[in-house]
NUNUVO-195034 format. One record per residue (C-alpha): x, y, z; residue number from 1; residue in three letters. Coordinates in steps of 0.25 Angstrom, whole numbers. Each point is the difference from the previous one (the first is absolute). Layout:
N
+-------+-------+-------+------+------+
!     X !     Y !     Z ! bagu ! donu !
+-------+-------+-------+------+------+
!     X !     Y !     Z !  NUM !  ala !
...
+-------+-------+-------+------+------+
***
This chain:
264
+-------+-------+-------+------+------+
!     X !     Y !     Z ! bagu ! donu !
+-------+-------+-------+------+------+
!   106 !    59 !    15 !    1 !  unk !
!    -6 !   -12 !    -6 !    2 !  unk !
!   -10 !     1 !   -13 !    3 !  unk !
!   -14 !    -2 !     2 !    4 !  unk !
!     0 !   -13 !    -7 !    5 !  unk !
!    13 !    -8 !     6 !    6 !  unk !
!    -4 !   -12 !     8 !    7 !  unk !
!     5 !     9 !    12 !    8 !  unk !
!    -7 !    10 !    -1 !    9 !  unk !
!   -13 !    -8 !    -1 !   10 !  unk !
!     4 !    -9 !    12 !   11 !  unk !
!     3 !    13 !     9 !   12 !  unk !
!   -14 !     5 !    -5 !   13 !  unk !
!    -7 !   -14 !     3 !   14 !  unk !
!     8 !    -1 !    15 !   15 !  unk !
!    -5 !    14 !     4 !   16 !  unk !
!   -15 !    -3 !    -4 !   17 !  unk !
!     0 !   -12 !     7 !   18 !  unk !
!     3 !     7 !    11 !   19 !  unk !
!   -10 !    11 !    -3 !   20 !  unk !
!   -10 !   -11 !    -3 !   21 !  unk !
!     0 !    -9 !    13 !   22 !  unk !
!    -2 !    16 !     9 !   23 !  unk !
!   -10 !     6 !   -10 !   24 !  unk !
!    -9 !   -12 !    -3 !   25 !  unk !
!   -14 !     2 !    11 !   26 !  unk !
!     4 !    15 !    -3 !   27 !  unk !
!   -10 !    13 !    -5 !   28 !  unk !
!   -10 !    -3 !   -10 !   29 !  unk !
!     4 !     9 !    -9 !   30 !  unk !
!     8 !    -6 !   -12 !   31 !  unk !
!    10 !    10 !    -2 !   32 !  unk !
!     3 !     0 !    13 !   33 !  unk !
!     2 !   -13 !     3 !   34 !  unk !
!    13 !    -1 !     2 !   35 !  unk !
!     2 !    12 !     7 !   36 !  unk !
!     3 !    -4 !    14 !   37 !  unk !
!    14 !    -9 !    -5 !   38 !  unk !
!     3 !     3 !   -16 !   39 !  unk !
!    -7 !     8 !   -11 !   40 !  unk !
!    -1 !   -11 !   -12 !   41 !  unk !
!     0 !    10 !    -7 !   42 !  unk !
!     1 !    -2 !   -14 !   43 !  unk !
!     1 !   -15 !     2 !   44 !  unk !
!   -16 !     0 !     6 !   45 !  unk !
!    -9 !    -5 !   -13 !   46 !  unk !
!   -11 !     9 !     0 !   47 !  unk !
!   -15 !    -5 !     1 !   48 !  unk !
!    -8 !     0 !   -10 !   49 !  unk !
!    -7 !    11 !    -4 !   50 !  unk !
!   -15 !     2 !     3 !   51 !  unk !
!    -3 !     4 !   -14 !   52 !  unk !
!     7 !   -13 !    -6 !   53 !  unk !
!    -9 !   -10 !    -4 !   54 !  unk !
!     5 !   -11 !     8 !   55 !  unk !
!     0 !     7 !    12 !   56 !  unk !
!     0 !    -9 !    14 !   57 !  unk !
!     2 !     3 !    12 !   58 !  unk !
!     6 !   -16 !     0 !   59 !  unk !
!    -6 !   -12 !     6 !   60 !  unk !
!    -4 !    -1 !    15 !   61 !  unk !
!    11 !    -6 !     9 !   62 !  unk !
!    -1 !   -12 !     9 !   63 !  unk !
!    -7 !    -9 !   -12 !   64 !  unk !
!     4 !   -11 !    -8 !   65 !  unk !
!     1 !     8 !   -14 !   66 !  unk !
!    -2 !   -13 !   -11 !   67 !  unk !
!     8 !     1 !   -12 !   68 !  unk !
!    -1 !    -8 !   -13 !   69 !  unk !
!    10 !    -3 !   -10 !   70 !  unk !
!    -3 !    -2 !   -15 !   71 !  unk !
!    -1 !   -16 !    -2 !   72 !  unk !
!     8 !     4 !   -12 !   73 !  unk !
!    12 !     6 !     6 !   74 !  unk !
!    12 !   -11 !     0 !   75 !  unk !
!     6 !    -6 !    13 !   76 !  unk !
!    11 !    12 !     1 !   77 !  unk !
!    -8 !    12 !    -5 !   78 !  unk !
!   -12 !    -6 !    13 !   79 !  unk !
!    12 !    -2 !     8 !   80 !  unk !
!     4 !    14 !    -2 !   81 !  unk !
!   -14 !     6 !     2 !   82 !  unk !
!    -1 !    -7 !    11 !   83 !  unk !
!    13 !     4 !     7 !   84 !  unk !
!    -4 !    16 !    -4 !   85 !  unk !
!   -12 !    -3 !    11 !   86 !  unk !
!    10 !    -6 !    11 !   87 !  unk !
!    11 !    11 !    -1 !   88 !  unk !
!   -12 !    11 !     1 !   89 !  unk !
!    -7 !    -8 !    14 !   90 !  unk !
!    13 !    -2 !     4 !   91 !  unk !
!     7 !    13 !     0 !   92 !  unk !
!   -16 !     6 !     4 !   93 !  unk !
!     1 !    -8 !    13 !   94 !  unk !
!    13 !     3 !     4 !   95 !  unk !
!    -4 !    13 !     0 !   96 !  unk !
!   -13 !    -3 !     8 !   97 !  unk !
!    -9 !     1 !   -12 !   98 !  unk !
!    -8 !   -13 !     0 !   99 !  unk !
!    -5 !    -3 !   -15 !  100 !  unk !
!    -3 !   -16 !    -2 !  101 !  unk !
!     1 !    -4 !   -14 !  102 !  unk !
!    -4 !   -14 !    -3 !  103 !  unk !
!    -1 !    -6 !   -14 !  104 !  unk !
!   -12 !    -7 !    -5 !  105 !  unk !
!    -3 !    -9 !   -12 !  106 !  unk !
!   -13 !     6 !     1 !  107 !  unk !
!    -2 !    12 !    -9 !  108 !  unk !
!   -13 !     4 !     2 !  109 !  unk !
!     4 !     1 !    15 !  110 !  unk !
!    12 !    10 !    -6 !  111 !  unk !
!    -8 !     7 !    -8 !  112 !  unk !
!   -11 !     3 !    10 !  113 !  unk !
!     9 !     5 !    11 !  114 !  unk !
!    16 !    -1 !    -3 !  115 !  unk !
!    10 !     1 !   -10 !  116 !  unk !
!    -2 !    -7 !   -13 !  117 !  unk !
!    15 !    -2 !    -8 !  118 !  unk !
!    -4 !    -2 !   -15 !  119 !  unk !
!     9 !    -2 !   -10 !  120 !  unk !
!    -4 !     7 !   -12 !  121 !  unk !
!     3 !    13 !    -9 !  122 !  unk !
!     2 !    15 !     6 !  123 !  unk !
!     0 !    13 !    -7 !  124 !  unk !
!    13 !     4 !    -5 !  125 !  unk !
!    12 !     4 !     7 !  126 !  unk !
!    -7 !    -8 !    12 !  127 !  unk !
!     7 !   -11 !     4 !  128 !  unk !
!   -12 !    -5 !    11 !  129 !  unk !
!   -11 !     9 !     4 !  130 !  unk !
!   -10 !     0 !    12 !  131 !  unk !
!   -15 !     2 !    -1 !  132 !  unk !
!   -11 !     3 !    13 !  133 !  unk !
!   -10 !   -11 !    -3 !  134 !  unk !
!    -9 !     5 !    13 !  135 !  unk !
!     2 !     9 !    12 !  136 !  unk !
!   -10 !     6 !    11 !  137 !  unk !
!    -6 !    13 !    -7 !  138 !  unk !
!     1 !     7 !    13 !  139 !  unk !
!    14 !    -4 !     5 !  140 !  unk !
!     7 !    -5 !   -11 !  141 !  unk !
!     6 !   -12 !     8 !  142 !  unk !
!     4 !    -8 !   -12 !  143 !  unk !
!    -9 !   -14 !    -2 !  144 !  unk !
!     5 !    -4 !   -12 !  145 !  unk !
!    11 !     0 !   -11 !  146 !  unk !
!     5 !    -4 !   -12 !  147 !  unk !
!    16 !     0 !    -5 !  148 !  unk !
!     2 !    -4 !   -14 !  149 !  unk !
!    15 !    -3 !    -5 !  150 !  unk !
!     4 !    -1 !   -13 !  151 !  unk !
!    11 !   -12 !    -1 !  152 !  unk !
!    -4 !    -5 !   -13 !  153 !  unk !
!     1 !    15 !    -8 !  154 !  unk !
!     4 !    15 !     0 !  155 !  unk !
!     2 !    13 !    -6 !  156 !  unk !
!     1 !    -8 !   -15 !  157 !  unk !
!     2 !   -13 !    -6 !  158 !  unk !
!    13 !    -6 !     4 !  159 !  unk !
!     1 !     8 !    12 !  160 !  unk !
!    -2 !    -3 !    15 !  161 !  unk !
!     1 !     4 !    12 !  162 !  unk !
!     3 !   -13 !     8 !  163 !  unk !
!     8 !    -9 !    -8 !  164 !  unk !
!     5 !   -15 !     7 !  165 !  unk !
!    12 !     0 !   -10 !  166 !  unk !
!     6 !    13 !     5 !  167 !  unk !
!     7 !     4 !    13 !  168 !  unk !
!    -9 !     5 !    12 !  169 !  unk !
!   -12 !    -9 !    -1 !  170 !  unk !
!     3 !   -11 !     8 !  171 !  unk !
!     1 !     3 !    18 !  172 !  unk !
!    16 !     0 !     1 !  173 !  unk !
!     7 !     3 !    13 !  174 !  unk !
!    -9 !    11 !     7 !  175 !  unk !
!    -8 !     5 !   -12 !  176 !  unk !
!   -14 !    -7 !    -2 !  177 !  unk !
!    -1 !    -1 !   -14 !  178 !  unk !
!    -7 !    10 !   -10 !  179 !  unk !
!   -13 !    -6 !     0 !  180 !  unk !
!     0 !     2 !    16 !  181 !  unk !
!     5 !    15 !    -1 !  182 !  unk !
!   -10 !     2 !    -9 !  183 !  unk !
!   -11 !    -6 !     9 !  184 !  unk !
!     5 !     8 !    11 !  185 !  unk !
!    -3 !    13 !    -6 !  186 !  unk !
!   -14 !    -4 !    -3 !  187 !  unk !
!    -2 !    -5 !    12 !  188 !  unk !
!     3 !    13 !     6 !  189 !  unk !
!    -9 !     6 !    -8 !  190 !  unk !
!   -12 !    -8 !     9 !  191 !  unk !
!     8 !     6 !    11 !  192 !  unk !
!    -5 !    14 !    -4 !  193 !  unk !
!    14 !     3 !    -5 !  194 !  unk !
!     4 !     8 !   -12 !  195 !  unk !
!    11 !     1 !   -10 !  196 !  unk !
!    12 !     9 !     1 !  197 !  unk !
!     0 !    11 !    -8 !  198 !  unk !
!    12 !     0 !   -12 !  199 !  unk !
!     6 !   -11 !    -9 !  200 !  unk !
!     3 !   -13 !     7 !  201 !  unk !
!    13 !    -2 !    -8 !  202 !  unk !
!     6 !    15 !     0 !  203 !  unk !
!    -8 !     7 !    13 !  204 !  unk !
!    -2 !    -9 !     9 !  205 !  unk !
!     7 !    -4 !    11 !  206 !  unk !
!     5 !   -12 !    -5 !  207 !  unk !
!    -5 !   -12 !     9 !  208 !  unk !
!    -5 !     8 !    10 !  209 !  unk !
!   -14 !    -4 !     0 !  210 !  unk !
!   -11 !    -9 !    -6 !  211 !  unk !
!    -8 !    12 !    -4 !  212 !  unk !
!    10 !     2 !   -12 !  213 !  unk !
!    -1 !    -3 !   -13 !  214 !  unk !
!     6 !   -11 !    -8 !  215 !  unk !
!    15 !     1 !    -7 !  216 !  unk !
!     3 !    -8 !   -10 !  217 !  unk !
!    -6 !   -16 !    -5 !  218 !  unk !
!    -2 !    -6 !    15 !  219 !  unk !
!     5 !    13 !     5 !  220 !  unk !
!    13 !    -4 !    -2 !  221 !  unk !
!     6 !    14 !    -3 !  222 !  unk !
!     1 !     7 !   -15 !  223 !  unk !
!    10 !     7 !    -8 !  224 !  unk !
!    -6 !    14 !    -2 !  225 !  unk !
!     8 !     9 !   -10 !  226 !  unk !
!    12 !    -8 !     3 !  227 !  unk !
!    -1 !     1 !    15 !  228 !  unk !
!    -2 !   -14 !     8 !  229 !  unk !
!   -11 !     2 !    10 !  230 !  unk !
!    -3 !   -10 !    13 !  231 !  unk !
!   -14 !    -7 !     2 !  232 !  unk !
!   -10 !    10 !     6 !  233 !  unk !
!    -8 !    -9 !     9 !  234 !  unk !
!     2 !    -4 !    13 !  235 !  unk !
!     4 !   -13 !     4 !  236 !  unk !
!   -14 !     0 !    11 !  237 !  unk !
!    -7 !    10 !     6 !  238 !  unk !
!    10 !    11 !     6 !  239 !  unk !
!    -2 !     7 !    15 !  240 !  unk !
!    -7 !    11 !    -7 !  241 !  unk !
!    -9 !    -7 !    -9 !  242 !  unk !
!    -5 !    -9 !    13 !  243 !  unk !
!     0 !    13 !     8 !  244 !  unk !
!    -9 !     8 !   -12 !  245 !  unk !
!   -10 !   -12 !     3 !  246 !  unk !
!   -13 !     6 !     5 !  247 !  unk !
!    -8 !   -11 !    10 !  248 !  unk !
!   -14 !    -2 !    -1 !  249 !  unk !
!    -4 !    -5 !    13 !  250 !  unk !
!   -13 !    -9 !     3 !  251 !  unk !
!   -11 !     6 !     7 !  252 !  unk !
!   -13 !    -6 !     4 !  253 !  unk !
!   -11 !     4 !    -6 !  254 !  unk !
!   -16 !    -7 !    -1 !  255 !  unk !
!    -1 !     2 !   -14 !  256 !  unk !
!    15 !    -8 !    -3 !  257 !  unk !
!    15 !     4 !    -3 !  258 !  unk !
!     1 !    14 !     6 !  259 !  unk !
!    13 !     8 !     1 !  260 !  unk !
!     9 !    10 !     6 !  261 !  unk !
!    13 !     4 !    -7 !  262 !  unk !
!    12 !     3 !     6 !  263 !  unk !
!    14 !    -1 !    -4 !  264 !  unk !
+-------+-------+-------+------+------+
***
């Protein structure tokens, strides 16, 4: 039998939740169940997050163009990156039949008010990027706003990063997008109503299995942990499972604006 993380293993994993994603997507409303009728995801199904979090959404309403703005002090690769975390979201959403729209805007007022905001800036230790609801419907809890701030000038301590140019991982290189982009991915998830895995991204996680996990090492390059070599922990773009996780808001019209009914 192959171990959990061999590059087999996780491509026998991915092929069968295709498979369970393309049946099960349109399926039951309930989370847990969503899968049901083809694959259990199982252990590789992020779970939402959880109502007494205090950024708890129930994501953004489907079928609109979502603006994003990226700090004008992010350099032409770290935007390029940002931006490419949006596009591998969209696209692997509207394959599944999820239509999210995110469009990026120079305007950050118009970000702030009713998309994504990207900052650049410092994050509590131990947090490589974080995501913060700016606004949401009080009775829904459709998301109306965000903010994601990474921290791609600092870290846990002086002299310490956790997305470093000069060392391997940082840069998009064959299928991987890059660390700032894996990072953003996460976050993004996060407007998606999604939730972290449980466990140490670097030790108990399913390494590059999701988008949900952690970070691994300085642009999730892998770490040596007590002697032991361990593999990036994020996943290259939004797995079968993270997309299929993904609860839809779907428009409804209402006389008093945006109105909602949720399924998945």
């Amino acid at each position: 039998m192959e171990p959990m993380g061999s590059h087999r293993y996780l491509r026998f994993v991915t092929f069968f939740a295709f498979i369970g994603l393309f049946v099960c997507v349109g399926g039951p409303r309930a989370h847990a169940a969503l899968c049901s009728a083809a694959i259990d995801c199982g252990d590789l199904m992020p779970p939402l997050i959880p109502v007494t979090d205090p950024n708890y959404n129930a994501g953004f309403q489907k079928d609109i163009e979502i603006p994003f703005y990226i700090d004008r002090f992010a350099s032409h690769e770290e935007a390029a990156q940002i931006e490419a975390a949006f596009s591998l979201w969209q696209d692997q959403l509207e394959t599944a039949g999820k239509h999210f729209i995110f469009v990026k805007t120079t305007d950050p007022d118009l970000a702030a008010s009713s998309g994504i905001e990207v900052v650049i800036g410092t994050t509590p230790p131990g947090e490589p990027a974080n995501f913060r609801v700016i606004s949401k419907d009080p009775d829904t809890h459709e998301l109306r706003a965000a903010r994601i701030t990474i921290d791609l000038r600092g870290g846990l301590a002086a002299g310490m990063l956790y997305f470093d140019p000069q060392k391997p991982g940082y840069e998009a290189h064959g299928s991987s997008p890059g660390a700032v982009a894996k990072a953003i991915m996460h976050e993004v998830g996060h407007a998606l109503g999604l939730h972290h895995f449980g466990g140490k991204a670097c030790t108990e996680q399913l390494s590059g299995a999701s988008v949900m996990n952690g970070m691994c090492g300085i642009n999730d390059f892998g770490a040596i942990l007590d002697g032991v070599p361990r593999p990036p922990a994020l996943a290259n773009r939004p797995a079968p499972c993270d997309v299929a996780a993904v609860p839809v808001v779907a428009s409804a019209t209402s006389h008093g604006g945006r109105s909602r009914s949720s399924e998945h």
